[in-house]
C-alpha positions in Angstrom: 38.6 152.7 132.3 39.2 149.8 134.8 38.5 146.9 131.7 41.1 149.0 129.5 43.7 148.8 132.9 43.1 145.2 132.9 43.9 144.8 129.4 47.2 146.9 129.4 48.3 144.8 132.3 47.5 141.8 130.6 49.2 142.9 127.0 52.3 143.9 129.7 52.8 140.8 130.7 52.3 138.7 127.4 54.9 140.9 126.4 57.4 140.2 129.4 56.5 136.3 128.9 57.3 136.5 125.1 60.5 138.6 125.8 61.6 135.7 128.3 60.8 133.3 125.4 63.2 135.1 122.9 65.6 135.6 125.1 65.9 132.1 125.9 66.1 131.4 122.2 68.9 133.4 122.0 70.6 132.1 124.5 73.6 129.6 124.2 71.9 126.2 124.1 74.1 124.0 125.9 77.6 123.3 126.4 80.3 124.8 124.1 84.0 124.5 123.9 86.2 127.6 123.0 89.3 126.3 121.0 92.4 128.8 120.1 95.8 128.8 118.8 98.5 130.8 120.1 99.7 133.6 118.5 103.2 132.5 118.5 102.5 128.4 117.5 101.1 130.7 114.1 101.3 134.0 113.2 98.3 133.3 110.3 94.9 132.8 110.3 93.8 129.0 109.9 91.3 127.7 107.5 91.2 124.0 108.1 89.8 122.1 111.1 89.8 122.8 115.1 88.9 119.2 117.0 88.7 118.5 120.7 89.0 115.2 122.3 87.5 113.5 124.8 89.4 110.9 127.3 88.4 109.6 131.4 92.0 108.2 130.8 95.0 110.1 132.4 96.7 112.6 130.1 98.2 110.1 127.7 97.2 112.1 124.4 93.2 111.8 124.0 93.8 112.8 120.5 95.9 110.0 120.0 93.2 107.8 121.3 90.5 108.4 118.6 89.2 106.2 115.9 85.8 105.0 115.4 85.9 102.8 118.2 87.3 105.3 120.1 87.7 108.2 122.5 85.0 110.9 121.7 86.1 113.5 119.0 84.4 116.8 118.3 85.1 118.8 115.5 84.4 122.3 113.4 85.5 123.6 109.9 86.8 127.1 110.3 87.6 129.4 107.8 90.3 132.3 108.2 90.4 131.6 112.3 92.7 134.8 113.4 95.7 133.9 116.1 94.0 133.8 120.0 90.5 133.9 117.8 88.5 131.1 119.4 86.6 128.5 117.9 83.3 127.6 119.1 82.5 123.6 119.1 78.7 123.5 120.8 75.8 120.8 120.9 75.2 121.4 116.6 78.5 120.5 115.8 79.7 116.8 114.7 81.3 114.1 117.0 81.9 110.5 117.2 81.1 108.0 118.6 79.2 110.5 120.7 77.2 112.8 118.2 77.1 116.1 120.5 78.5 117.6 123.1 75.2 117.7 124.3 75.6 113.9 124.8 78.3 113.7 127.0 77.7 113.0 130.0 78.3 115.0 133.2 81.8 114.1 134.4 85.2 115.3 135.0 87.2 114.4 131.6 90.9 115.1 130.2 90.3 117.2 126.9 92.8 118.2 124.5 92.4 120.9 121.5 93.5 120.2 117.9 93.8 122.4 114.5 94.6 121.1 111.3 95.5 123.1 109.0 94.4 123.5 105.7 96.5 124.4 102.5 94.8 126.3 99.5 94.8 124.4 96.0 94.3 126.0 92.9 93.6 123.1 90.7 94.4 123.2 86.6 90.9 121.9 86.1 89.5 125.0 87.2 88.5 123.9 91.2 89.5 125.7 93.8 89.5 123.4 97.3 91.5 123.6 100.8 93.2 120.6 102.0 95.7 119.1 104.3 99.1 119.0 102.4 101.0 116.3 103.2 104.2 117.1 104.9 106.1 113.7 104.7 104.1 112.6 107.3 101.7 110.2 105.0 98.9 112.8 105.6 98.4 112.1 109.0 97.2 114.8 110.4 98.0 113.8 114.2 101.2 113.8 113.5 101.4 116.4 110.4 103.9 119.3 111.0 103.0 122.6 111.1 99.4 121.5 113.0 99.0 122.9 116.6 98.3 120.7 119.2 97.6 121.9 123.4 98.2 119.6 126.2 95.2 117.5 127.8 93.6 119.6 130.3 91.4 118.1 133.1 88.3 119.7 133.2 84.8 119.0 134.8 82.0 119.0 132.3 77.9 120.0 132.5 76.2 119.3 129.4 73.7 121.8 130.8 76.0 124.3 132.0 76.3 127.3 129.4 79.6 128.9 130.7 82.7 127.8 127.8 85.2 125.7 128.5 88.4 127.4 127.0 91.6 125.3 125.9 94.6 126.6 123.6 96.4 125.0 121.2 100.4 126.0 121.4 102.6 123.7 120.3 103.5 123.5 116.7 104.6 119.4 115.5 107.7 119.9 113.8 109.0 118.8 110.5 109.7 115.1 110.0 113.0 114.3 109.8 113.8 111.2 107.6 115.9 107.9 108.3 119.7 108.0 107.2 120.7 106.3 104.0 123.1 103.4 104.6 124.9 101.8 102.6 122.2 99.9 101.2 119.3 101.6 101.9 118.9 105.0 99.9 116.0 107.7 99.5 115.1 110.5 97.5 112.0 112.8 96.7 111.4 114.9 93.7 109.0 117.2 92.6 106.4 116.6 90.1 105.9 118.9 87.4 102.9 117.2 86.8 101.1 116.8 89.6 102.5 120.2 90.7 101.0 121.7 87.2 97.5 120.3 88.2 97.1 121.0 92.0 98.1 124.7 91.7 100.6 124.1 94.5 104.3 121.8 94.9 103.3 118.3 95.1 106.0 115.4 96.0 106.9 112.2 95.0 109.7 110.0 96.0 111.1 106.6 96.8 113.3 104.5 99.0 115.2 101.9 97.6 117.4 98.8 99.1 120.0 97.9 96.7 121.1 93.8 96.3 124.0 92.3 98.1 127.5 93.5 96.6 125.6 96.4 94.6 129.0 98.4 94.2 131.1 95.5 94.0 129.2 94.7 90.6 129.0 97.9 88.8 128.6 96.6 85.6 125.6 94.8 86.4 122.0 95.7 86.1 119.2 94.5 87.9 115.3 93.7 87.8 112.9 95.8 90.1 110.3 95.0 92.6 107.8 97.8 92.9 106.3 97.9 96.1 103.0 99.9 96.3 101.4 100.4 99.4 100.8 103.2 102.2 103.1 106.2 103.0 106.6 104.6 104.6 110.2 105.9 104.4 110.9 102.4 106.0 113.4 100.3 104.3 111.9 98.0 102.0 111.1 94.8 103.7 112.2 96.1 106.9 115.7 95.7 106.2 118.3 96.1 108.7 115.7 95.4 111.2 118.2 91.8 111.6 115.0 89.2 111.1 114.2 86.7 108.3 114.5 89.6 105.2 117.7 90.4 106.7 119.0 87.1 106.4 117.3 86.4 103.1 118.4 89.6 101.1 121.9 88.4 102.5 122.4 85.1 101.4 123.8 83.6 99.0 121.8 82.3 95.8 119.5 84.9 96.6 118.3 86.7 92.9 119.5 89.9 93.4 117.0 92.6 92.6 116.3 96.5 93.3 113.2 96.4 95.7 111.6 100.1 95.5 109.0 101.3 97.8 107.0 104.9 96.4 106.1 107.4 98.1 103.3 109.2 96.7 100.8 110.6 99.2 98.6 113.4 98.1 96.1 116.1 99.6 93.6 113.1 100.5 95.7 110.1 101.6 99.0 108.8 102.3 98.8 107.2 99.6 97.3 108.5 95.9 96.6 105.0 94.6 98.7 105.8 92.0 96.1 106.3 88.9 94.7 109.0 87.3 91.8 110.4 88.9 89.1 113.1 88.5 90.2 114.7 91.9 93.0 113.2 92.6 95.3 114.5 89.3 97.2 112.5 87.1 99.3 110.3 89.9 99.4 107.6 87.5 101.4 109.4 84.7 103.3 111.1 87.3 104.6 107.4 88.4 105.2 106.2 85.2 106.5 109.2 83.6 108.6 110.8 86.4 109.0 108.8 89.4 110.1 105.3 87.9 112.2 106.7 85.0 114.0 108.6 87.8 114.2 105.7 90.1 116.0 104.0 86.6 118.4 106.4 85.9 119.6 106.6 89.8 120.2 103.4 89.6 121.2 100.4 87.8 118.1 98.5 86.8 116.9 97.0 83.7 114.4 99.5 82.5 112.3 97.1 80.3 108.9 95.9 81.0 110.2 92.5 81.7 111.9 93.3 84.7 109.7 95.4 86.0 107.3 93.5 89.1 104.9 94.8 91.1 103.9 93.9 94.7 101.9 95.3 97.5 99.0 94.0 100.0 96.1 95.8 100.7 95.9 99.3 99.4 99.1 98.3 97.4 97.7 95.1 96.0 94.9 97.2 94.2 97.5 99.4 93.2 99.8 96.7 92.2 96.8 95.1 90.5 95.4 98.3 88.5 99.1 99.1 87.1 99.2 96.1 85.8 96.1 96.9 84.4 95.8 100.2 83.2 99.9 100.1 82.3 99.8 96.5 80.6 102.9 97.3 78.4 104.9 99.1 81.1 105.4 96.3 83.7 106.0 92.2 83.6 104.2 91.0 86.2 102.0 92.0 89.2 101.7 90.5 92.9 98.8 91.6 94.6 97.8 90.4 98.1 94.9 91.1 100.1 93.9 93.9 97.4 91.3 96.2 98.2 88.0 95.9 96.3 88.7 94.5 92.6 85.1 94.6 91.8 82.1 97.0 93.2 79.7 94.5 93.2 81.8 93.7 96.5 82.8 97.3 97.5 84.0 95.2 100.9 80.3 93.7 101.6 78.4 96.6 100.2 76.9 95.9 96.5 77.5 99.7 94.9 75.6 99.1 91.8 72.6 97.0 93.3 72.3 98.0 97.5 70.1 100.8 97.9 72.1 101.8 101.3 75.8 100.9 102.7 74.8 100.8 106.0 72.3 98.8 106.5 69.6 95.5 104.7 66.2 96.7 105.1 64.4 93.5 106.2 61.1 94.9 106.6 60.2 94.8 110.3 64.2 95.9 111.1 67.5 96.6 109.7 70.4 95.3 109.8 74.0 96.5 110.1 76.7 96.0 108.1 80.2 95.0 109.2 83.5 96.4 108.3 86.1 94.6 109.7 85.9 90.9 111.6 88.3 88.6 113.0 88.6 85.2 111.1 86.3 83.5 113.5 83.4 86.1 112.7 83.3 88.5 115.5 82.9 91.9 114.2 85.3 94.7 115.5 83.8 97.6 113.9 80.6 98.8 111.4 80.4 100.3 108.5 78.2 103.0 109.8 81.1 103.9 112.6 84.1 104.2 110.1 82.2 106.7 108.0 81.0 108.7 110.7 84.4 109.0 112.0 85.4 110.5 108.8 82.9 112.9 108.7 84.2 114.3 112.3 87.4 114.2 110.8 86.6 116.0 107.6 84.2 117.0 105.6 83.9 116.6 102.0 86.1 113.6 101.6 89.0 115.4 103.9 89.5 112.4 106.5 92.3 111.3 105.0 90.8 108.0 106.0 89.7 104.9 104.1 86.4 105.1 102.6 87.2 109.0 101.5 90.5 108.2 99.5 88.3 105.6 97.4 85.7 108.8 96.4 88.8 110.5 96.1 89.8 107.9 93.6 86.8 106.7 92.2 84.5 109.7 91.8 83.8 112.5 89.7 84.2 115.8 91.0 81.2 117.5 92.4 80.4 120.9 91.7 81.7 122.2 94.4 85.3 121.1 93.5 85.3 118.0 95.8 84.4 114.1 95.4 81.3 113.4 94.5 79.4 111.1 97.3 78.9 107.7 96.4 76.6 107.3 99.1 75.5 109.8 101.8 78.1 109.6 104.5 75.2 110.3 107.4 72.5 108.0 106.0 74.7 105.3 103.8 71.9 105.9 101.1 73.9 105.1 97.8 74.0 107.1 94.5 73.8 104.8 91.8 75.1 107.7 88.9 77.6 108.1 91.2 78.3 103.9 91.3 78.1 104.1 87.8 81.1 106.6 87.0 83.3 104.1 89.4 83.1 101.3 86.6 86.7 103.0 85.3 88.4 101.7 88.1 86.1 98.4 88.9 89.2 96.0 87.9 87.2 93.2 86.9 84.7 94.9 84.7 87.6 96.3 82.8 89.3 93.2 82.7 86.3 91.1 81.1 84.8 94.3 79.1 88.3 94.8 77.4 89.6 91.4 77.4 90.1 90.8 74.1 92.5 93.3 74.0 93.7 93.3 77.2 93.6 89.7 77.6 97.2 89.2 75.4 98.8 91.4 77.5 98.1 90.1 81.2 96.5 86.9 81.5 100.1 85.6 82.0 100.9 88.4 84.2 98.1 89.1 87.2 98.7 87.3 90.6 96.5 87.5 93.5 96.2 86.0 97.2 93.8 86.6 99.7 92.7 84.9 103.2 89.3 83.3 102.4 88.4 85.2 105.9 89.8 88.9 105.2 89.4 91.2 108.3 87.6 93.2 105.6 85.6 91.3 103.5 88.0 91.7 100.3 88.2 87.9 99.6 84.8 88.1 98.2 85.6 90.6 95.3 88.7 88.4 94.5 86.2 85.3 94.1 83.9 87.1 91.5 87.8 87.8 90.1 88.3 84.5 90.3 85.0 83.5 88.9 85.7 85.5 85.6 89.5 84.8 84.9 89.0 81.0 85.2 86.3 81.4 82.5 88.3 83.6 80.3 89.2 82.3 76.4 91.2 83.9 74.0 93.6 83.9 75.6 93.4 81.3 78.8 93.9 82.8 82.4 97.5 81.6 83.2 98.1 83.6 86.4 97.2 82.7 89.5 94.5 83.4 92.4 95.2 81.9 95.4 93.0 82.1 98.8 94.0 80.6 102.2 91.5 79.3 104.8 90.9 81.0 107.3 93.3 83.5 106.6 92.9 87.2 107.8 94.1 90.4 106.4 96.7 90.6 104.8 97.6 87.1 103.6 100.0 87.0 100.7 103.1 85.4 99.4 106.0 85.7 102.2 109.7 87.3 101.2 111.5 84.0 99.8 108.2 82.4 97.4 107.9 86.1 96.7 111.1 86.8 95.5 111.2 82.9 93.7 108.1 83.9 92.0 109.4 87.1 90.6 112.3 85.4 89.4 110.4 82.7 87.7 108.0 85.4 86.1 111.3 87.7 84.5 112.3 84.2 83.3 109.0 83.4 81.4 108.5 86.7 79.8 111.8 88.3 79.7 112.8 88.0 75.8 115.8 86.1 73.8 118.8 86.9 74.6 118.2 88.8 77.7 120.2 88.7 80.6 119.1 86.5 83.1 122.2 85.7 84.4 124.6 88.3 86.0 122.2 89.2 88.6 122.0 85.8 89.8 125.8 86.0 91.7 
């Protein structure tokens, strides 16, 4: 009996040690941070986002202090989260630059919770995806009304400690409320039947518009336009009325009158939609040259032929201005890109889409080595490529950021199964898909331009204009060289544009108002055709 005693006792406690090993399992894990939203910021549930931030700052807004160099950000994708529901953000979860909560140090820390909310989209092509809808905000979703923000909270934290630290969101950001017109200085937004069509759901397109010096005192006079592509502003054009240098230009006499236009065309993945047509993004293009512009021509008084119809913009809007030239070769006169973003992949920034095996990082063998994302124009790097795209990822999933490198997938890249951009390279590891690469050809400017040139050639050698600082805060001066490299080459017919790069220039280097505006003029003058009038607008 007394062997079968000791073996009972023994099998007892095996079974007390394993029960203390599964409970443990089951367990919370490490720290965790319970986010809600007030019943009366939002009667609804929330599918969308719920973030916390992290700041050893005073209260000033931690949220506000995020970015991929900045304050830590946490984050969790949340689907149907019921009013006074709480959201769990614990050690699995995403953040950046700090990767877990379980990383954090021990500390006391002003936290501050965050939901964005997501809109449903029934798309014509079939997809069904949840997004941020812009609100006239230029998807931002810091600022985006109808998201719930709390006030920071001061809090001490234990990464080891399992008891939740509970914050509520309860203050809804209200609706934007845009500049008043002036006199000069006149907005409108319209909805697109197209885009609307295609995303299932109201989408919005608009524009602001300064009118020329004495607009009303001519009324028989019509005028060329300057369309200014860029990123989400209900600005004036130029900064007018802001009394500096435009001011005084726009003002003066001998000055070329003209309409100067700025669109606004932001979409579920950016502020801005980059204004082509696009796999995920719908048909923005069309919707621009179909809708918005004829609308903008009817409102007012310009000359709506392809002669007098320029195109400007730096940076996101110098691609854009670039591409409508391109892909629209009949619609416009002449384009006036500065600082464009990537006009060929084999320099998607640094990162070689079509040859690099990762975006990240050059495998040398014994180590790797990082890649850069932005500099200063003496060299020193301010932040990696690595860093940017992790922030996104905290941000949103699946391309919903609504930052840089997700718009150009937006853009660029089929859509995945699933209804969302297809990765062009895995935004954890920077490993690159090169069918992926591939399918962004249709929107790699130069390959276009020398593939097609025959055709295309006739219709915009005379026409494309580019600038760029020869030290871009990202890299985009080397895309415009292989640009460069290919246009100077090009026969039948001859180049007769211009690239131009500036030493040592950062981002975004370009043409300034007055040789701007002079070479607009110049270009109506070259390509506008007999008997057109070049002449009343020039009071």
């Amino acid at each position: 009996m007394k062997p079968r005693v000791i073996a009972a006792a023994a099998v007892a406690i095996l079974v007390a040690v394993v029960g203390v090993q599964v409970s443990g399992q089951r367990a919370p894990a490490g720290p965790r941070i319970e986010i809600s939203f007030a019943p009366g910021a939002r009667g609804e549930p929330v599918t969308g986002m719920v973030y916390v931030a992290v700041s050893r700052e005073s209260p000033r807004s931690p949220i506000e202090q995020t970015s991929p160099t900045g304050a830590p950000l946490f984050s969790k994708y949340v689907e149907g989260l019921a009013p006074g529901a709480a959201a769990t953000i614990g050690g699995a979860d995403r953040g950046h630059p700090i990767k877990s909560l379980r990383d954090l140090p021990a500390g006391e820390y002003w936290m501050q919770p965050f939901v964005n909310v997501y809109t449903r989209f029934p798309r014509a092509d079939g997809k069904t995806v949840w997004m941020h809808m812009d609100q006239w905000e230029g998807q931002n979703w810091k600022r985006s009304p109808g998201n719930i923000v709390g006030d920071p909270v001061k809090v001490r934290f234990d990464p080891g400690s399992t008891e939740p630290i509970r914050l509520v969101a309860g203050k809804v950001i209200p609706p934007i409320q845009p500049p008043a017109d002036t006199a000069m200085v006149k907005r409108f937004r319209m909805q697109s039947a197209l885009l609307t069509k295609w995303w299932g759901h109201p989408i919005y397109i608009g524009a602001t518009v300064l009118l020329p010096k004495d607009y009303d005192a001519h009324p028989g006079v019509k005028y060329p336009v300057n369309y200014i592509q860029g990123h989400f502003s209900l600005g004036a054009p130029g900064r007018f009325g802001g009394g500096g240098d435009f001011d005084r230009l726009w003002l003066a006499d001998g000055t070329p009158r003209f309409l100067y236009v700025t669109l606004q065309h932001p979409s579920p993945y950016y502020d801005d939609s980059y204004g082509v047509n696009s796999e995920n993004n719908g048909p923005y293009g069309d919707a621009l040259i179909t809708e918005l512009v004829p609308e903008i021509e009817k409102r007012f008084r310009a000359i709506p032929e392809p002669w007098a119809r320029m195109l400007s913009g730096g940076s996101t809007g110098g691609w854009i201005a670039a591409a409508h030239q391109v892909f629209y070769p009949d619609f416009y006169g002449g384009s006036f890109a500065s600082c464009p973003d990537s006009v060929d992949f084999n320099y998607h920034q640094i990162v070689n889409i079509y040859k690099d095996p990762n975006a990240y990082v050059i495998d040398k063998g014994w180590m790797k080595v990082e890649r850069p994302a932005q500099r200063l124009p003496d060299g020193n790097i301010q932040t990696m490529m690595k860093d940017e795209n992790a922030f996104e990822l905290v941000v949103g999933d699946k391309s919903r950021s609504g930052g840089q490198w997700d718009i150009w997938e937006a853009t660029y890249s089929p859509v995945g199964p699933d209804g969302y951009p297809m990765r062009v390279w895995n935004k954890e590891t920077g490993e690159i898909d090169k069918a992926v690469a591939e399918r962004w050809k249709r929107y790699d400017l130069r390959d276009i331009l020398e593939t097609n040139w025959a055709t295309l050639g006739p219709k915009v050698a005379h026409k494309l204009h580019v600038y760029v600082g020869d030290m871009d805060s990202y890299y985009l001066n080397d895309a415009v060289e292989r640009l460069n490299e290919f246009l100077t080459k090009a026969d039948n017919p001859k180049f007769t544009g211009e690239i131009a790069f500036q030493r040592r220039a950062p981002h975004c280097w370009g043409p300034r108002a007055a040789d701007l505006l002079q070479k607009m003029t110049a270009q109506v003058g070259k390509i506008a055709p007999a008997g057109a009038d070049l002449k009343s607008w020039r009071y």
